[in-house]
ZATORZA-438570 format. One record per atom (N, C-alpha, C): z, y, x. Coordinates in steps of 0.1 Angstrom, whole numbers, plus 5000, padded with zeros to 4 digits. Layout:
REM residues N
ZYX ...
This chain:
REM residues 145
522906562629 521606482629 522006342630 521206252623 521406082625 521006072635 521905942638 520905892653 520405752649 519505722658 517905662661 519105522652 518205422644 518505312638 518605212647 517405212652 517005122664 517505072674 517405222680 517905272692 518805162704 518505092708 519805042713 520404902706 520204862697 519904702689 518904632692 519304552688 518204412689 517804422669 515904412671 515804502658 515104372652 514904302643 514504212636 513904312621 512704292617 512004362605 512304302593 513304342583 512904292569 511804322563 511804172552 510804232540 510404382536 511304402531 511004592527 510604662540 511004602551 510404712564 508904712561 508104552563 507104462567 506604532551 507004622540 506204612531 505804782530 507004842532 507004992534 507105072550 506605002558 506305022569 507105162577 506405302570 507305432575 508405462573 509405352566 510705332567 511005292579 511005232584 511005192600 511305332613 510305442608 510405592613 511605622619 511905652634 513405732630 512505822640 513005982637 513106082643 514306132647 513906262659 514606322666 514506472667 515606552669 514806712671 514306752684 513206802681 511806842690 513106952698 513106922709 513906982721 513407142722 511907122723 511207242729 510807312714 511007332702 510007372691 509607452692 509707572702 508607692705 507607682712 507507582716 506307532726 505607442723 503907512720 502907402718 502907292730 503607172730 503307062744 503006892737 501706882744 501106732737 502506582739 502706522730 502906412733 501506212734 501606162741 501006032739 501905932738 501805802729 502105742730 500805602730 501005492744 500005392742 500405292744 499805202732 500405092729 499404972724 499504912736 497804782739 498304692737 499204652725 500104552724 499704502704 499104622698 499004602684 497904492682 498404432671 497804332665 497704332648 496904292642 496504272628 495804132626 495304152613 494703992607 493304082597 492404002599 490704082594 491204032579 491004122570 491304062557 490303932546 489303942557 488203832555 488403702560 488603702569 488103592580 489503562581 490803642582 491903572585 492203562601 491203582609 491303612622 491903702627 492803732635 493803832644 492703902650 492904042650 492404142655 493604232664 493104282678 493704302690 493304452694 494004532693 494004662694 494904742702 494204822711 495204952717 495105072707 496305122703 496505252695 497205342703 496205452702 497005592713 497105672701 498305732702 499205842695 499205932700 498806082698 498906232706 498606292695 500006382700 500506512690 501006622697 501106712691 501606832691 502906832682 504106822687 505006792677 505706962667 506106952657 506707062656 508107042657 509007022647 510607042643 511106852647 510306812649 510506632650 509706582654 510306492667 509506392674 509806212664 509206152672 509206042668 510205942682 511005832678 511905802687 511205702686 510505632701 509505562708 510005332702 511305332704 511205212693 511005172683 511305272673 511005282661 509505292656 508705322667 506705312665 506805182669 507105152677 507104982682 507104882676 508004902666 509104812654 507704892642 507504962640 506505002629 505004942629 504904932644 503504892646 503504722645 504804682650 504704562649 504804492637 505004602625 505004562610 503904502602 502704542613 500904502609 500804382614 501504282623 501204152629 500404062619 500604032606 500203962598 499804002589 499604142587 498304232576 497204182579 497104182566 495204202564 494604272558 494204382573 493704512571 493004542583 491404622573 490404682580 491004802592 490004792602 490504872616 490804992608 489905032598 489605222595 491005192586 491305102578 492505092568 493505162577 494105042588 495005082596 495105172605 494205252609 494005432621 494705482610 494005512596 494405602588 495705582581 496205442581 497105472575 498405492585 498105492599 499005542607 499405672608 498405742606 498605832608 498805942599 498505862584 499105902573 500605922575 501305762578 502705742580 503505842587 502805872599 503505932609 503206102605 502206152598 502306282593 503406262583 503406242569 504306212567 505906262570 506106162582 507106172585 507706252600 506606282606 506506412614 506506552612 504906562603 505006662602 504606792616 503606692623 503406772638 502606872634 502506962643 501207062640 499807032645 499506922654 498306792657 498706702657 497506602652 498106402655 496306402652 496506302667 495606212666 495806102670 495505962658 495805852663 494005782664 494005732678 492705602679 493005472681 492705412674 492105262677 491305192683 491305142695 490205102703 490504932699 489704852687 489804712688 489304652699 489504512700 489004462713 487304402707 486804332713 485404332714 485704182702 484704202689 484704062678 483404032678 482903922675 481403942667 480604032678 481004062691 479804132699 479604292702 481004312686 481504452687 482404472692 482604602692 484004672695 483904792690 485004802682 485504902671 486105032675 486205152675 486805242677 486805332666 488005382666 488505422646 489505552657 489005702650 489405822657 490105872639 491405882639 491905962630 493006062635 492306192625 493006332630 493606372619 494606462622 495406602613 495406742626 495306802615 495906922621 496607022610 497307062610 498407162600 497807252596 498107272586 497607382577 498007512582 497207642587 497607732589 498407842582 498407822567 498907882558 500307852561 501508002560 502608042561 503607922550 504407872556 505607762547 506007852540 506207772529 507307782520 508207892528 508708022519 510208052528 509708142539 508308142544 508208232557 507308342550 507508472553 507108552546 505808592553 504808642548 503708672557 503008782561 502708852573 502808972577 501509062570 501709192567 500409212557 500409382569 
């Protein structure tokens, strides 16, 4: 197994990180894989830019999954999330494409990621994106008849 890129460095983002974002990803093998057990990660630290206005938008994003064969190694979301500092991208753009990224490259058997923006304009945003795995038997697993 590789170990974590991050892990343990002092991590500075290139270009190609800041443009392909779920490169940034490092995983780990899921300790427990026969056990359904939730993970959270919360992180009241994310920031963006409104792709209109050019104004910085201020968000907590909570992460909770069900992991299967791979977790996700907790700097490496850090260094990912901090990839959006200077995007200019809608709240719904960025829930979903998180958790595009991290299915992707997970692969959990649940993920839900939310967005709670901070209060703009008088609102306050909340952006709920889900997965859950397809029940259908993988590739390779044979199916009981």
């Amino acid at each position: 197994m590789k170990q974590p890129a991050h892990l343990g460095r002092r991590s500075v983002l290139t270009p190609e990180q800041i443009e392909r974002p779920r490169t940034i990803l490092d995983t780990f093998a899921n300790p427990c894989p026969g056990r359904n057990y939730q993970i959270q990660f919360v992180f009241p630290e994310f920031t963006s830019v409104c792709p209109v206005t050019g104004q910085p938008d201020f968000a907590t994003i909570t992460v909770t999954y069900v992991p299967d064969r791979l977790c996700v190694e907790m700097k490496s979301l850090k260094l990912y999330y901090l990839s959006y500092r200077n995007k200019g991208v809608f709240y719904e753009q960025a829930v979903n494409t998180i958790l595009d990224d991290l299915v992707a490259v997970l692969k959990p058997r649940r993920m839900t990621v939310v967005g709670d923006f901070a209060v703009r304009g008088g609102t306050r945003g909340i952006i709920t994106a889900t997965h859950v795995a397809s029940s259908r038997p993988s590739a390779g697993r044979k199916r009981r008849t």
